[in-house]
N, C-alpha and C positions, 0 to 999 in steps of 0.2 A: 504494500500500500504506500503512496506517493500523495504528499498535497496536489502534486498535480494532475492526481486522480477527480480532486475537487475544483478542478479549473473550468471556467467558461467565456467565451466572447459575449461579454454584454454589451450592445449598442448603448452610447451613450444617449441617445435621444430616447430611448424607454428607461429610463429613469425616471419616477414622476418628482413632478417637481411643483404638486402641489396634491392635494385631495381629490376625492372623488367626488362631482356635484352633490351627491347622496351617500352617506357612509355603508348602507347596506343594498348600493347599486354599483359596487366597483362587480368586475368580473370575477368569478370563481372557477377555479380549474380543481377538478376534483379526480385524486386520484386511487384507484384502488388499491392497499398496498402490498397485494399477495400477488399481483398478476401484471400491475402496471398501467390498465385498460386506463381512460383517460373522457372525461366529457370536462366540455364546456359552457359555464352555467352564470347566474348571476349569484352574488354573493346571498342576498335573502331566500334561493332555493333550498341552502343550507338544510331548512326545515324538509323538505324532502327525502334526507338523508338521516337523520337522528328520528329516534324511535323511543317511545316513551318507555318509561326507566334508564334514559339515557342521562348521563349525567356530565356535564360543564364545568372545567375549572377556569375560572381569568385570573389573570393577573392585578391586584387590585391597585398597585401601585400607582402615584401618579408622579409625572415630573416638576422638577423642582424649578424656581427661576433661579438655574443656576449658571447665566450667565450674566458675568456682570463686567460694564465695559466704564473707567473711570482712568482717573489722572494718578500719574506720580509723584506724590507730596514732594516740594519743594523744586520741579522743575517742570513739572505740569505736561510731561511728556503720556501718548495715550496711554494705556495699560490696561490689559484684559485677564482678570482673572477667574477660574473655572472651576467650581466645586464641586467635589468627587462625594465625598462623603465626610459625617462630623466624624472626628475624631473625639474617643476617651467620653467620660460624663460632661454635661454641660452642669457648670457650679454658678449660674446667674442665666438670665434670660437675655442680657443687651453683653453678653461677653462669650465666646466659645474656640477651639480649637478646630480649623477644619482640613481634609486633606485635598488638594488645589493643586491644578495647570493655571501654569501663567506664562503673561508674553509682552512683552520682550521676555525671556528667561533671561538674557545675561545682565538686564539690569535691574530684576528683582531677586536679590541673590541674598539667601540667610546670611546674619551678621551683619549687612550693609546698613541696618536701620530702615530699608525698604518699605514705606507705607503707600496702601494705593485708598483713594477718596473717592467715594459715589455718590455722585448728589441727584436729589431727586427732580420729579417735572418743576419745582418751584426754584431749582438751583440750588439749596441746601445741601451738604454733606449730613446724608441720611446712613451713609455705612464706611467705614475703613478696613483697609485689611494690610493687618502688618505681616512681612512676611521673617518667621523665626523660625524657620528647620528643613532640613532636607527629609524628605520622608524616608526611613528606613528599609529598603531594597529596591529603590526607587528604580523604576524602567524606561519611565520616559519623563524624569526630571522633575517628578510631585513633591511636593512642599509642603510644609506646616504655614497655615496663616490663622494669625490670630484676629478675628471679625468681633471689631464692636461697634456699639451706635448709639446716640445720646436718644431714638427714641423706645419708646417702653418697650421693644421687644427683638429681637433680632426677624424674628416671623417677619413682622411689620414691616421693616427695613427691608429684607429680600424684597419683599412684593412690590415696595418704592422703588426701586432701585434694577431689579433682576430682569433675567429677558429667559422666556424657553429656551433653551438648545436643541435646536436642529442637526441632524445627521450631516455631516461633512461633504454628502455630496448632494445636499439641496441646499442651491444657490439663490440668494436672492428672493427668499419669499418673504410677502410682505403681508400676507393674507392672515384670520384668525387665528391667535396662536393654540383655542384652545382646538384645535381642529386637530394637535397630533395629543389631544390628553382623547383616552375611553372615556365614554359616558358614566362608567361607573367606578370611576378613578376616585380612590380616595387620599391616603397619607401621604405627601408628599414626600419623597424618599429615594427618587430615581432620578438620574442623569442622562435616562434617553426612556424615551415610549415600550411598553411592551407592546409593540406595532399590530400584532395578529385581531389585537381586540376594538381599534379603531374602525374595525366594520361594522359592530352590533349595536343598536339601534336600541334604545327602551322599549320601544315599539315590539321589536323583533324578539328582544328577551321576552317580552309576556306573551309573545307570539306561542313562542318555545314553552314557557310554562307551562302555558296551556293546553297545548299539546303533550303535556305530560314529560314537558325535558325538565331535569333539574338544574339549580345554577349555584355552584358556590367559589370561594375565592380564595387564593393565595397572595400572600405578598415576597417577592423577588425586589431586589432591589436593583435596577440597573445598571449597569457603569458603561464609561466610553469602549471598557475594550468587546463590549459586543459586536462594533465594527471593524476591529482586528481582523485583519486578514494572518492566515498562519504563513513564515516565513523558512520558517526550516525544510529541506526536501522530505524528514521521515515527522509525519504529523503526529507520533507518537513521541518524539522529544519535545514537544511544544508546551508549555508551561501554560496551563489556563486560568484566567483570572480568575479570583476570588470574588463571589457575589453573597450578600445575606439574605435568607428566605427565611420567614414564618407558614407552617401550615397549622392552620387552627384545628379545636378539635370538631368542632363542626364540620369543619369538610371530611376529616378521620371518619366521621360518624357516616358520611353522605358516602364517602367509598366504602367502605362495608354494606352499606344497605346497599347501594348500585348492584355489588357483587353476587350478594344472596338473592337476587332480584332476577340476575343475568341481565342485565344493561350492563351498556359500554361507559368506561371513564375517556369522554374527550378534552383531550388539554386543549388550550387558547393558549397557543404562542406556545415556543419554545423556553422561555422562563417558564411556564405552568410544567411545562414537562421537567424541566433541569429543580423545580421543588420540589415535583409527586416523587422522582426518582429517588432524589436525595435523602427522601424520609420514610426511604423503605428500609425499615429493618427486617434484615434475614432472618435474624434468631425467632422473630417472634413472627416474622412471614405474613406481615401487614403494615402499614403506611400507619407510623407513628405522631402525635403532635410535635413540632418543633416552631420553639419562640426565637423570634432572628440568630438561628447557626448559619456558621459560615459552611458554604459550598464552592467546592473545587472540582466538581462532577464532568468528565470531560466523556460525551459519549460516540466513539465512533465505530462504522462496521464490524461487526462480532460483538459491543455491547447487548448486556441483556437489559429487554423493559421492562419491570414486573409490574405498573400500575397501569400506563398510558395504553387506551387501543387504540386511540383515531388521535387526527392531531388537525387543528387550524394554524395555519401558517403562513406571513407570509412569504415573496421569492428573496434571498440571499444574497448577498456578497460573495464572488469567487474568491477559493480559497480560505473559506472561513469557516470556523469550528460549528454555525450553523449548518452549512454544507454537508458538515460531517455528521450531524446527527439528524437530521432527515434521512440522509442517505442509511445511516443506524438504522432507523427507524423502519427505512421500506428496502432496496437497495441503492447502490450507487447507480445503477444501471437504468432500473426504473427513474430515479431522480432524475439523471440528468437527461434522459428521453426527456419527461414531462417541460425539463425547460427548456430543453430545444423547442419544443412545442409551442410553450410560450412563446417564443424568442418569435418564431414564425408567425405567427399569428398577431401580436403585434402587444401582448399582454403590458399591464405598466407594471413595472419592477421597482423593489424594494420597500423603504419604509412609506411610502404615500403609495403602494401602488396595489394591485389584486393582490389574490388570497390563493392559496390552494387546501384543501381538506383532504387530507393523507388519512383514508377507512377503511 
């Protein structure tokens, strides 16, 4: 096995590079995953496909305004800094440690006294972020900064202050930004969308209910290196990030009753699948609760699934450890059929773009 087993020519103009008119009218490419066979549907067909007792996991997380674009105290030069995640307990509400991308890098540099200033729509300095440490096994230059704000909360400040993060290869959108959060997004927690679930509609979920699908939720926490591509030739030396998942015990609860049932557990997105997976214990041979553990679950061809049967998804990044578990999931061979398929047909790829349903 070769990463560039996971390789594909993506046209750059099927990229979407905004949403779809309707979130549960993008196109749906639905694939069987024992055989390969292949139709093409609209995303709300979905309900044609799921059978009551069937059971839903999403990703409940939603993202953060975690970009923020401000000055460099004392020479006022631009400076963007990016947060990954908090670091350690927070001991006040207008004070915390976080762990941050920044840019310039070489002149926000620990030690330096480094401060960056965010003022808000009224021109105020609503947030600072001093930058004090190299982050410990650092990969691509993450940092400690320390975020205060003279107003009552740091919450508050983000929201003054912050912008969505968009995926790196959507340029220039200036459209709603709640368009890349799900509808049923709640803790803010994540540095990128669980993208698979930006198609389902409220609408659509009580569609489902009512036809007897179940719906319950996980939380994953995002990071940038979801869009990592793998660089090594053997994708098995490839070090995969670390993300935190909570599975509560209510979903615990809904996969066991699915199972005594005979319905199917469908993840929504590959984070729903990289939690369910992650909280399977062997010994006891069922999907445990777990309150934010860290996961380093890395799944690719000859992994075993033991919760997930059907998966909603969107299309990938070549060469990326989603690639690799899809292809897990069904084969390598049916995968990359199905996105040549795409590709020809003229499907929109990536994070704004269709869906496929792997069942």
């Amino acid at each position: 096995m070769k990463t560039s087993d996971f390789d594909y020519n993506l046209p750059e103009e099927l990229i979407a590079q905004e949403p779809a008119a309707e979130r549960d009218g993008c196109r749906l490419l639905v694939m069987d995953r024992a055989t390969g066979a292949l139709e093409d549907r609209v995303f709300r067909d979905i309900a044609e496909y799921l059978r009551p007792g069937d059971l839903l996991v999403a990703n409940e997380t939603r993202v953060m305004p975690a970009r923020l674009l401000g000055a460099k105290r004392g020479t006022g030069g631009a400076a963007e800094v990016f947060l990954l995640r908090q670091h350690g307990t927070p001991t006040e509400n207008r004070s915390a440690l976080w762990e941050v991308l920044v840019r310039p890098g070489k002149r926000l540099k620990p030690g330096t006294g480094a401060v960056v200033d965010f003022t808000d729509a009224e021109g105020n300095v609503a947030l600072s972020a001093e930058i004090v440490d190299w982050l410990p096994d650092a990969q691509k230059g993450e940092r400690l900064a320390r975020l205060t704000t003279p107003l009552p909360s740091l919450d508050e400040a983000l929201h003054a202050v912050g912008h969505t993060p968009l995926p790196p290869y959507i340029k220039d959108y200036a459209g709603d930004e709640e368009l890349y959060q799900t509808v049923y997004s709640r803790r803010e927690s994540s540095a990128a969308a669980p993208t698979a679930g930006l198609h389902f509609t409220p609408e659509l979920i009580e569609h489902l209910r009512d036809q007897g699908v179940r719906w319950e939720t996980v939380e994953l926490e995002v990071g940038l290196d979801t869009f990592r591509i793998v660089h090594e030739d053997d994708p098995e030396k490839h070090v995969i990030h670390t993300e935190f998942y909570t599975v509560p015990e209510r979903t615990v609860a809904a996969i066991s009753e699915t199972r005594e049932r005979g319905g199917r557990v469908v993840a929504v997105g590959t984070t729903s699948v990289r939690s369910l997976e992650s909280a399977w214990d062997a010994e006891a041979g069922a999907v445990t609760p777990r309150e934010r553990e860290a996961t380093s679950l890395y799944l690719l061809p000859g992994s075993e699934f033991h919760v997930v049967d059907a998966l909603v998804t969107n299309f990938h990044v070549p060469r990326s450890t989603l690639m690799m578990l899809v292809s897990a999931f069904s084969t390598r061979e049916h995968i990359m059929a199905a996105y040549q398929h795409a590709i020809a047909e003229r499907y929109r790829m990536l994070s704004f773009g269709d869906a496929m349903f792997i069942c």
